[in-house]
C-alpha positions in Angstrom: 0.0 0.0 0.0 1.0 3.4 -0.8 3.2 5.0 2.0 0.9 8.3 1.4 -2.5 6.5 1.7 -1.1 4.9 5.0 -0.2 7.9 7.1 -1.8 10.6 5.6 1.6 12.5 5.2 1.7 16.1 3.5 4.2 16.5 0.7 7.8 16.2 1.4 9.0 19.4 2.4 13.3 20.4 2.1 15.2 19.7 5.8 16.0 23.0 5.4 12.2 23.9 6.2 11.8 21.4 8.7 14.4 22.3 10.5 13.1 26.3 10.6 9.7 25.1 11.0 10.7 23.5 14.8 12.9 26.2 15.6 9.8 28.5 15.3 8.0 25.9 17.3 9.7 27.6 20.7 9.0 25.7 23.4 7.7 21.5 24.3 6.6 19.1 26.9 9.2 16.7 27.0 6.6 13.9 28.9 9.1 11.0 30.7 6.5 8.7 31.3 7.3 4.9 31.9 8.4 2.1 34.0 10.4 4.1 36.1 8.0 5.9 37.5 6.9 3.3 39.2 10.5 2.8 40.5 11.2 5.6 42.2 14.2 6.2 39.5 15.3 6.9 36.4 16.9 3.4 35.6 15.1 0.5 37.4 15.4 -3.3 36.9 15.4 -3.8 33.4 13.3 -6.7 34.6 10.8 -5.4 36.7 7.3 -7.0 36.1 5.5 -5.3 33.0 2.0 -5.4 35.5 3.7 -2.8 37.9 2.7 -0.2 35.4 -0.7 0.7 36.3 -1.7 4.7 35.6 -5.5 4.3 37.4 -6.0 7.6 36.6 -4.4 8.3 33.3 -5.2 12.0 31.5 -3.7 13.0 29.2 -6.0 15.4 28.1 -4.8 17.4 31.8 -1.3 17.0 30.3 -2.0 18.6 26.7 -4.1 21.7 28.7 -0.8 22.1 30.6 1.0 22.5 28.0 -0.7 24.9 26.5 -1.0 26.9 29.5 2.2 27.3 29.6 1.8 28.5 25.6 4.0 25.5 24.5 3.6 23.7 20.9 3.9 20.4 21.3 4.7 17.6 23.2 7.3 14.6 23.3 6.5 11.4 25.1 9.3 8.5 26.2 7.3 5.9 24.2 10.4 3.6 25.2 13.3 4.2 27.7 16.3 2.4 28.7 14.5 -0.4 30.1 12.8 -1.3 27.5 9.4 -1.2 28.0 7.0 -0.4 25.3 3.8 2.4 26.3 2.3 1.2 23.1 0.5 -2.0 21.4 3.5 -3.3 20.0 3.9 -6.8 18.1 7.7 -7.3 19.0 7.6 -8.2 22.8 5.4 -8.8 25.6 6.8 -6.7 27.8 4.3 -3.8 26.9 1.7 -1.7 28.5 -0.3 -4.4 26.6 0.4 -6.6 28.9 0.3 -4.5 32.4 -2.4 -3.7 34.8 -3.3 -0.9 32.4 -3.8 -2.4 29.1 -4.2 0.3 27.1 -1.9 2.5 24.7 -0.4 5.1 26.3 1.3 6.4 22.6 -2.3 6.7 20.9 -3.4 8.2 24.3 -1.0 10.6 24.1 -1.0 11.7 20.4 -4.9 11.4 20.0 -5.1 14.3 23.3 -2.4 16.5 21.9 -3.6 16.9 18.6 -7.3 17.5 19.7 -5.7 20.5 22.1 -3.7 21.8 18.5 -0.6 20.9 19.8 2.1 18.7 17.7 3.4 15.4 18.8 7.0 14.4 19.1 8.4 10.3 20.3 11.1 9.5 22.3 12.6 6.5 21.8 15.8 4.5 23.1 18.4 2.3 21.5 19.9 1.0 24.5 18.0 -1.5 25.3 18.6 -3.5 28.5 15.7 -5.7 28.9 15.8 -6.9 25.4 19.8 -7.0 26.0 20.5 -4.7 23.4 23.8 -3.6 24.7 27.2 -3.5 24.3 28.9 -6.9 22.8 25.8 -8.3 22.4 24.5 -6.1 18.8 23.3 -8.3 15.8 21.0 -8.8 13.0 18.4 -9.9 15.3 18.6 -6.2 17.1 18.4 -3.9 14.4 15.2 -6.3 12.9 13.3 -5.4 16.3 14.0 -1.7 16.7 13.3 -1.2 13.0 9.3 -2.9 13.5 9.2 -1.1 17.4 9.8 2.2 14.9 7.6 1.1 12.0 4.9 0.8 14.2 5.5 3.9 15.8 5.6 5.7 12.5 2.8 3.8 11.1 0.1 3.5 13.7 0.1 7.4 15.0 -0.3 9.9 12.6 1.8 12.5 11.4 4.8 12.5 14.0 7.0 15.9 13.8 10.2 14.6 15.5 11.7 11.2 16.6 14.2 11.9 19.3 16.8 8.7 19.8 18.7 8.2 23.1 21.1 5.8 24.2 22.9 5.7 21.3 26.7 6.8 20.7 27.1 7.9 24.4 30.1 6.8 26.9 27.4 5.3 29.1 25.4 3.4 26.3 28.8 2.3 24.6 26.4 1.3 21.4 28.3 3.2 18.5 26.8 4.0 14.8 28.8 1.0 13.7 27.5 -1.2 16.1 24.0 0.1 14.9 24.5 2.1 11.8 22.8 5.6 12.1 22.2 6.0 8.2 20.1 2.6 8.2 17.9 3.9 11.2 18.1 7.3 9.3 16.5 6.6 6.2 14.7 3.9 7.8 12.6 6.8 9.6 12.4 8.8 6.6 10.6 6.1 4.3 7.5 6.0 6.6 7.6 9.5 7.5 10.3 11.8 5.1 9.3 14.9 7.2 9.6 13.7 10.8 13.0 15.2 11.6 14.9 13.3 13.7 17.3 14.1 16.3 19.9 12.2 18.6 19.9 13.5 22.5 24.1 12.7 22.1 25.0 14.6 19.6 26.4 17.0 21.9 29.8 15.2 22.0 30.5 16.3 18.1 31.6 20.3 17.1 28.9 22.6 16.7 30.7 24.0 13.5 28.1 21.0 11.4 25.5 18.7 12.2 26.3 15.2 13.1 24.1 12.3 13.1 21.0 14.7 14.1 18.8 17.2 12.0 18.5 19.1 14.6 21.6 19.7 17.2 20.5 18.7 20.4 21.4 19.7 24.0 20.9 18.0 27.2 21.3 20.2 30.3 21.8 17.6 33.3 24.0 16.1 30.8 26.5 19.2 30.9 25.8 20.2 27.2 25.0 23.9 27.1 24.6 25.6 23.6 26.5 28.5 23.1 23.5 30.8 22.9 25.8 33.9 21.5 27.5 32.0 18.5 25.3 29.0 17.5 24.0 29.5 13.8 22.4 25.4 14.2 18.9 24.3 14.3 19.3 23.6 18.0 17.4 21.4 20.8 17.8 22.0 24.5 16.2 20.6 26.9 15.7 20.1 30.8 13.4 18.8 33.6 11.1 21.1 35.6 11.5 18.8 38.6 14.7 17.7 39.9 14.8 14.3 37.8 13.3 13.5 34.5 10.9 10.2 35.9 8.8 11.0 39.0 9.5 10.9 42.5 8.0 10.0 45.3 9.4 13.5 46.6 8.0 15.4 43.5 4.5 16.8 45.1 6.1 18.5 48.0 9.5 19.6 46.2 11.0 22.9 45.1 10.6 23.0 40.8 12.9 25.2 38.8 11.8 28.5 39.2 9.4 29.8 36.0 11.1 33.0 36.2 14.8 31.2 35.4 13.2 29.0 33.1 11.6 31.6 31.0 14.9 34.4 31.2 18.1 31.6 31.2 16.8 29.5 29.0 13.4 29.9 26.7 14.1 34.3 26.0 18.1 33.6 25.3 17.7 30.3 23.1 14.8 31.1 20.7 17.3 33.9 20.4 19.7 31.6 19.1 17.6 29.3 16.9 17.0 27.1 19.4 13.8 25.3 20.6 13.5 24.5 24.6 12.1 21.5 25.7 10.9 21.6 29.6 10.3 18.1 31.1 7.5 17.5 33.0 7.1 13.9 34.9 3.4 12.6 35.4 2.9 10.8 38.5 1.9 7.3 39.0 -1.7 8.0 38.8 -0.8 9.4 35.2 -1.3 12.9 36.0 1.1 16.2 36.8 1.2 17.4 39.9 -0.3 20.2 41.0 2.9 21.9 41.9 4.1 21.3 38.3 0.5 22.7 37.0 1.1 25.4 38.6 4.2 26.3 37.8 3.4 25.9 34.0 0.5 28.4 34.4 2.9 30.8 35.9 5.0 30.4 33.1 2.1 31.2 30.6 1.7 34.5 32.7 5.0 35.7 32.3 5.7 34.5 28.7 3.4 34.7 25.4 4.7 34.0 21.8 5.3 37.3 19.9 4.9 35.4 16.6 8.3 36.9 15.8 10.9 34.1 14.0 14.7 34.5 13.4 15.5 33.1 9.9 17.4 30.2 10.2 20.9 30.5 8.1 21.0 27.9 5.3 22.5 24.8 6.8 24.2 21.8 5.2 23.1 18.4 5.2 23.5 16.4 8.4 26.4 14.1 8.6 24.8 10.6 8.7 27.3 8.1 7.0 29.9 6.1 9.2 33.1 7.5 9.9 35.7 6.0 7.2 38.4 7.3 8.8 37.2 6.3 12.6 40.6 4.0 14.1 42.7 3.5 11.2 46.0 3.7 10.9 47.6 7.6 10.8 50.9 9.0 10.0 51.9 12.4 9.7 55.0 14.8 10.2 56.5 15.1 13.7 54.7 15.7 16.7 55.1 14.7 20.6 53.9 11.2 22.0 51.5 13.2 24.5 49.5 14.0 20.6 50.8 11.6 18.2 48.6 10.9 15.2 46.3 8.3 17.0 44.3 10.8 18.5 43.2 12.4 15.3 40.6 9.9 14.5 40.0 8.2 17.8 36.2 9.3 17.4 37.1 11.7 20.6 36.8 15.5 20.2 38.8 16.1 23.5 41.9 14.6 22.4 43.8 16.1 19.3 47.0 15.3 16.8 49.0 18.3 17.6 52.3 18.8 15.5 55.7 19.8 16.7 56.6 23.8 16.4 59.4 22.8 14.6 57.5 21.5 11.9 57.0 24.2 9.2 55.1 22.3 7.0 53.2 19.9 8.9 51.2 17.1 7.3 48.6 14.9 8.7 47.3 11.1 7.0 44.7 8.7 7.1 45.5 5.6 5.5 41.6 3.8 4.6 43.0 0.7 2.8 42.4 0.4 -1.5 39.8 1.7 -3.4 38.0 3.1 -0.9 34.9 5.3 -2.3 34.2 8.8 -0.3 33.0 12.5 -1.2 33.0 13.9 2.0 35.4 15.5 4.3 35.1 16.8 8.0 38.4 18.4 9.9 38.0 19.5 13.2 40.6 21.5 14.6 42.0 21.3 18.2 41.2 24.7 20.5 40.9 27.2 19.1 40.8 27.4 15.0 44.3 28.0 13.8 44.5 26.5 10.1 44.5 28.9 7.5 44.9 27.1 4.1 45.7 23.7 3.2 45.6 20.9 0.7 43.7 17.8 0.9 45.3 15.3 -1.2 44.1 11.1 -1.8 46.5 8.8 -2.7 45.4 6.4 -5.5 47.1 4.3 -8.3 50.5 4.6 -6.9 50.7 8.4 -6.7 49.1 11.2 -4.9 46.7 13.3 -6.6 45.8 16.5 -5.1 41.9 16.5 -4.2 41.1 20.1 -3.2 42.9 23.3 -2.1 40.9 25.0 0.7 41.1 28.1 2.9 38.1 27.7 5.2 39.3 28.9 8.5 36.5 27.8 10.7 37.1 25.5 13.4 34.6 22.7 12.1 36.3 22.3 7.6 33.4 20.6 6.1 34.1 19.8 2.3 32.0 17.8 0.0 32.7 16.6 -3.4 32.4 14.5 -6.2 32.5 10.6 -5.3 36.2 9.9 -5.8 38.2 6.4 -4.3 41.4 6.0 -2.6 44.1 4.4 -0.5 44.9 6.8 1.5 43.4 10.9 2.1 46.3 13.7 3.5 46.1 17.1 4.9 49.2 19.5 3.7 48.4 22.4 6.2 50.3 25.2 3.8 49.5 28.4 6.6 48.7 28.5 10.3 48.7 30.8 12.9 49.9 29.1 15.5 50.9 25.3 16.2 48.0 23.3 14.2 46.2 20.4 15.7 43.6 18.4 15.1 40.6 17.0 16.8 38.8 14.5 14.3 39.5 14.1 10.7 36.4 12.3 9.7 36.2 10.8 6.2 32.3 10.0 4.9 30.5 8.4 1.9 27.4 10.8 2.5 24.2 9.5 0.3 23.7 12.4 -2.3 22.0 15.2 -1.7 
């Protein structure tokens, strides 16, 4: 059947309109709502008994109103979270709301409220896995067949959905990398059932914010330690943060002190839909399935003190996300001299806080990635080490027998992103021709992005 017919989905729109049309979206419910919070944390068993989740008074009609009394958009609901349970009628497993003390679906719920109160509807949805023991060493076929039918359903059963947010994925705590489970597979799976849901990683964070990486939209988590640089960022930006002290309910939660609305509003809402930046406030329901009333509260003040003005910044015109995995990523490097504290190694490591640095004896300093034969690529990413120092340079690929160069360049940002035509090759190198001061670099990331 026609993908159309099946979920009603508008035309396919450019990512570059996507992207400015959820920037002018302003402000979301992020909605954890799950198995934990019937735990009394944020990461219970993984195998705690599907019937202990049991919302008696489940509304989430009272949650859509809250939002919009707080004059947010839309809404973004933890449809699966670490642990692995599913709030929806899924096929793949049985441990499901399905088959809890509830036993009805929490996602269609959820969607069917937020649309009738004009609001959009985001999903949350997590890779790590540690019920169904999708974790580290343990990846294969198998895995990537059940969290592509959990997100076929989800992109199948509910409507238009604006955003699919992915955590648990390419973080130090999740250890489950884009070659583990490739990114651009889950990419484009999303994007056959629904091309215009955008769709975001929560741990993207860790790459430069000179270019998107793995994520349409560059997100930002706030306990997490990522903050967006609110006077320089030119990306379609996420940042987000709970209104209560954790982002699954607490026993604690009625009774506690909430981030004030004040703070919310000035340090974070004002200053980032300043800086093309949507801000996405959590707000935990309690067991019963309903918000506080401190929380409702604290939402209505906010929709005192702040109104949309209908005013939009322009987003600049952004490049395609990087979604392709990382040629370069642990092979072998060589380069001109530098110290053993930032040999070559640590210029494709996949770490952005350690960096190739060359000697300052070096006047011509080179730096090389050697992919193996006949490799096919048309993309190029250089980050540079502290601050940018690179002036011009030659990129150069090393094919046949001899080195042909591939592209001079004189970009002087921090993040070099260079695309071209498909081209193979042994090995890629960076002739750095002017600096001003000792040149280093980060991550030299080599791609074979899909074209544009």
């Amino acid at each position: 059947m026609n993908a159309q017919k099946v979920y009603n989905s508008p035309e396919k729109k450019s990512l570059q309109e996507l992207q400015q049309a959820f920037i002018d979206l302003k402000f979301g419910m992020f909605i954890h709502f799950n198995i934990p919070t019937y735990a009394n944390q944020d990461w219970p068993d993984p195998d705690m008994p599907a019937a202990t989740f049991n919302p008696t008074k489940l509304d989430c009609d009272q949650w859509a109103k809250a939002a919009k009394s707080a004059h947010m958009t839309y809404g973004c609901l933890t449809t699966k979270h670490h642990s692995g349970f599913c709030i929806w009628d899924t096929k793949t497993t049985n441990y499901s709301v399905m088959n809890s003390s509830f036993k009805k679906d929490v996602v269609k719920e959820y969607v069917n409220a937020f649309r009738k109160n004009g609001l959009k509807v985001s999903l949350y949805y997590s890779i790590l896995d540690t019920h169904h023991r999708i974790r580290p060493n343990n990846i294969n076929k198998q895995s990537i067949v059940f969290i592509k039918a959990q997100l076929k359903e989800l992109l199948t059963n509910y409507g238009t959905i604006d955003a699919l947010i992915f955590d648990g994925w390419d973080a130090p705590w999740s250890r489950i990398s884009y070659d583990d489970i490739s990114f651009q597979e889950i990419y484009n799976w999303v994007k056959k059932w629904q091309p215009n849901c955008l769709v975001m990683d929560l741990n993207s964070a860790k790459y430069p914010a000179g270019a998107l990486f793995y994520s349409d939209i560059k997100s930002y988590e706030q306990n997490a330690g990522q903050m967006i640089s609110k006077e320089t960022n030119k990306l379609p930006a996420l940042s987000c943060l709970p209104l209560q002290e954790n982002w699954f309910w607490k026993t604690t939660f009625p009774s506690s002190t909430l981030k004030s609305p004040e703070f919310l509003i000035k340090d974070n809402l004002v200053p980032f839909n300043n800086a093309y930046c949507n801000f996405l406030l959590n707000v935990a329901p309690n067991k019963e399935g309903l918000i506080d009333k401190n929380a409702l509260d604290a939402l209505q003040k906010m929709g005192e003190l702040w109104q949309d003005d209908k005013k939009y910044q322009a987003l600049p015109k952004q490049d395609a996300p990087i979604i392709s995995r990382n040629l370069a990523k642990d092979k072998f490097a060589e380069s001109s001299w530098s110290d053993d504290m930032n040999i070559m190694d640590f210029g494709n490591d996949d770490k952005f806080n350690t960096s190739w640095e060359s000697n300052p004896e070096i006047k011509n300093p080179w730096y090389e990635v050697v992919l193996g034969k006949d490799i096919s690529f048309n993309t190029i990413v250089i980050t540079e080490g502290g601050e940018p120092k690179i002036t011009n340079y030659t990129l150069e690929i090393y094919t046949h027998g001899q080195w042909k160069k591939l592209i001079d360049g004189n970009n002087k940002q921090k993040t070099k992103l260079i695309r071209f035509p498909n081209t193979k090759g042994d090995k890629v190198r960076m002739k750095i021709n002017e600096y001003n001061s000792t040149p280093s670099i980060a991550e030299f990331g080599i791609y074979n992005e899909p074209k544009l």
